[in-house]
N, C-alpha and C positions, 0 to 999 in steps of 0.2 A: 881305606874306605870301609874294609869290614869292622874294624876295630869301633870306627865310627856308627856304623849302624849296630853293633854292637852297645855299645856306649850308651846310644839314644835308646834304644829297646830297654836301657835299666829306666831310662827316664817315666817311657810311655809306660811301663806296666803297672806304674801305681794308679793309673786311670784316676787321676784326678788335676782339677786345673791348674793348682800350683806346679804342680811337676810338669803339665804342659808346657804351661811356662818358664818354664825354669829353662828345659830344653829347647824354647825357643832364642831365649838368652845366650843360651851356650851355640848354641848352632849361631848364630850372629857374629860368636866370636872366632867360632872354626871358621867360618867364610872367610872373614876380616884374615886369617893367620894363612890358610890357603892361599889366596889372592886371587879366586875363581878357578881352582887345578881342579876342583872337584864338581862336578857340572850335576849333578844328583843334590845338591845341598838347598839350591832353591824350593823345590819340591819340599823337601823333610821342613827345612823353615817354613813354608805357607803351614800344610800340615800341623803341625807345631802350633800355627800359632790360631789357625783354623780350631782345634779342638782345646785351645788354652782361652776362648775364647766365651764369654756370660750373654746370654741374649736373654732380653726383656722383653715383655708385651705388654703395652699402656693400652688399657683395654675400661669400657663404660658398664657399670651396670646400674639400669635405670630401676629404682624401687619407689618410685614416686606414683601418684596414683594417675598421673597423666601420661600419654600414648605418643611418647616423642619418636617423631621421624629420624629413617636410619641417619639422613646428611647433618641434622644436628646432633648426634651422639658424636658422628667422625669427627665432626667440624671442634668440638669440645676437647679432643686429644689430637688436633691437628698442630702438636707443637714444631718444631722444626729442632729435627733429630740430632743435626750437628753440635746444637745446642748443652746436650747431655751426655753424647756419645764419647768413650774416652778408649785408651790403646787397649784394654782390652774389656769394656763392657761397651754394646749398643742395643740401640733403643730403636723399636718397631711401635707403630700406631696399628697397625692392621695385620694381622697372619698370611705371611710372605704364602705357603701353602698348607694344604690338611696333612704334611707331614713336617710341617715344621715344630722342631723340640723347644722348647724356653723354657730356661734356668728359674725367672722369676717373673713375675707375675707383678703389676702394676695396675690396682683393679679402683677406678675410681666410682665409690659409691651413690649415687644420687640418692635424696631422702625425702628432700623435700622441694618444692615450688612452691613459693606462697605470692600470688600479687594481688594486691590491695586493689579494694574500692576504688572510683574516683573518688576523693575526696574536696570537696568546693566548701568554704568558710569563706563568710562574710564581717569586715568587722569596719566600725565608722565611727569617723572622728570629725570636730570641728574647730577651725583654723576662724582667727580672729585678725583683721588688721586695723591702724587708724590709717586714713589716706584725707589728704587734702582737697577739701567739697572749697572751691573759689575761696571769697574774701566779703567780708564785711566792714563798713566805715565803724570808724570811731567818734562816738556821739560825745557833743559836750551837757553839761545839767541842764540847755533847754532844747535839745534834741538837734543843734546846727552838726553841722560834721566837723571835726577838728580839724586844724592846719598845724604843718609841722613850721619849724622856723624857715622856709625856702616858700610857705605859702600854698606847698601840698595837701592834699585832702591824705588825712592818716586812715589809713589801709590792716587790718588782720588778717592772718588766715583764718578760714575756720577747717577743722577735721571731721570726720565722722568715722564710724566704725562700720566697716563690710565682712562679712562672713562667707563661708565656704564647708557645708558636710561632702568631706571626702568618704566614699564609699569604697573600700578596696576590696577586694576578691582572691583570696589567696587558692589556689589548685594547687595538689600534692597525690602523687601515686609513687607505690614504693614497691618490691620485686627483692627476694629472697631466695638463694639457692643455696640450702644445706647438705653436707653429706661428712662421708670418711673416704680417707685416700688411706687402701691398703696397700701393702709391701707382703707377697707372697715369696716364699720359696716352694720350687720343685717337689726335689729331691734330696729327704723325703719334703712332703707338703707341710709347712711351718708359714704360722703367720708370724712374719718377722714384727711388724708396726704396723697398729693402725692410729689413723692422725686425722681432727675431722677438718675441716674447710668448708669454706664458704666465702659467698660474694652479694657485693648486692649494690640493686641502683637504683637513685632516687629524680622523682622531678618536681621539679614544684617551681611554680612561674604567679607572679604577683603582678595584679591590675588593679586599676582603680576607673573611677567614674567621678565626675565633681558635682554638684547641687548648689546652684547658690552663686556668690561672684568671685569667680575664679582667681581674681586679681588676687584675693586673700591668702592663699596658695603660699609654699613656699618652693622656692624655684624643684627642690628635689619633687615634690608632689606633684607640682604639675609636669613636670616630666613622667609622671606615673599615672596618669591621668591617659597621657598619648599612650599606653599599651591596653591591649585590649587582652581576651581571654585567649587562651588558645584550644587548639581540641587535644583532650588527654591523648599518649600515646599508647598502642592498642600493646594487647595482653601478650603477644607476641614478642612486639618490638622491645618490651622493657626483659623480657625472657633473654632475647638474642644480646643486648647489652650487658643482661647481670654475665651471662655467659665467656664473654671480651674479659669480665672481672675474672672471673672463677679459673679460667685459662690462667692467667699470670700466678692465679693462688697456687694451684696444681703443680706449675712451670719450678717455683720457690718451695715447694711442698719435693719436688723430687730431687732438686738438686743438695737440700738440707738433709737428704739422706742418701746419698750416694754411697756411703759407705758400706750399708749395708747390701749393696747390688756389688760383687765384686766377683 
């Protein structure tokens, strides 16, 4: 057993993770060769692998010119940690305490919020059809009505043409969040990457109104006729959507660099 804490004390005194780990490795295999004779060993492995260990903090800084609330910054790094967390780097959204140390730093920059105007455009068209207006006889050169060979009075149709201005209404609002997702180190302080990102989300809902005789219509337009406007959605709601996006960018943003969190 002294040999062994001997042993480890070569490991641990280079004070750095690799060698942590290394002698967590090795300690894994003295247990497995012991078969539990050494009841001290669990300790030195946690230990081991306790300070062979990388912690991150996924953490917001808002530079945009808007005053966002603390539960929407959480709610923006509120990934779900198992997601990223591997045998020896994990990942914190929030500082476990004011004495907690992390290795690196996962600083998502906001820069921008831009959401648009409502935006309402009007644009109109006209739909032509012939439809059949009854029937009319068929005159002979001194105006009697003809008969066909059975004795019937000869019958035409007649058509005419109806119309239809379709007026449609097109609404569109649109929602922009730009930044950088940096990748810090500690110790010493190195910006490892920075990477920008962004999300965004659009709406935009089309109606129409008809003028005129709708029968002229073509089945899809008056189908578009039955929708009406809707009320834009408010400057918030299109924020907390782009938001839903920006989370997945961030989510694919950290795992494409993994490497560098080690």
């Amino acid at each position: 057993c002294v040999l062994l804490t001997l042993w480890l004390s070569k490991w641990m005194e280079e004070k750095n993770k690799d060698s942590y780990r290394q002698a967590y490795y090795e300690l894994r295999k003295a247990q497995e060769y012991a078969g539990g004779s050494y009841t001290d060993l669990n300790g030195l492995i946690d230990r081991a692998h306790d300070l062979g260990m990388s912690r991150v903090l996924v953490g917001v800084v808002n530079k945009t010119i808007l005053n966002l609330p603390p539960e929407f910054l959480d709610g923006l790094v509120a990934v779900n940690a198992s997601e990223l967390n591997s045998e020896w780097v994990t990942f914190d959204t929030r500082k476990l305490s004011n004495n907690a140390a992390y290795d690196y730093y996962v600083d998502i920059v906001l820069q921008t919020i831009d959401v648009s105007p409502d935006l309402v455009q009007e644009k109109d068209a006209i739909e032509k059809k012939t439809v059949e207006n009854g029937f009319e006889y068929v005159l002979d050169a001194k105006g009697n009505v003809m008969k066909d060979t059975a004795g019937n009075d000869i019958k035409v149709k007649k058509y005419k043409e109806i119309q239809c201005t379709v007026i449609e209404t097109h609404q569109q609002k649109d929602c922009q969040i730009k930044g950088e997702i940096e990748f810090i180190a500690d110790n010493p302080q190195t910006l490892l990457k920075k990477q920008p990102i962004g999300a965004g989300t659009h709406f935009e809902h089309i109606s129409a109104r008809a003028v005129g005789d709708i029968n002229a219509l073509s089945p899809e337009k008056k189908q578009l006729t039955e929708r009406k406007p809707l009320p834009f959605p408010e400057d918030i709601r299109m924020i907390l959507d782009c938001t839903e996006a920006l989370k997945n960018a961030i989510r694919e943003a950290v795992q494409a660099n993994r490497g560098l969190l080690r």
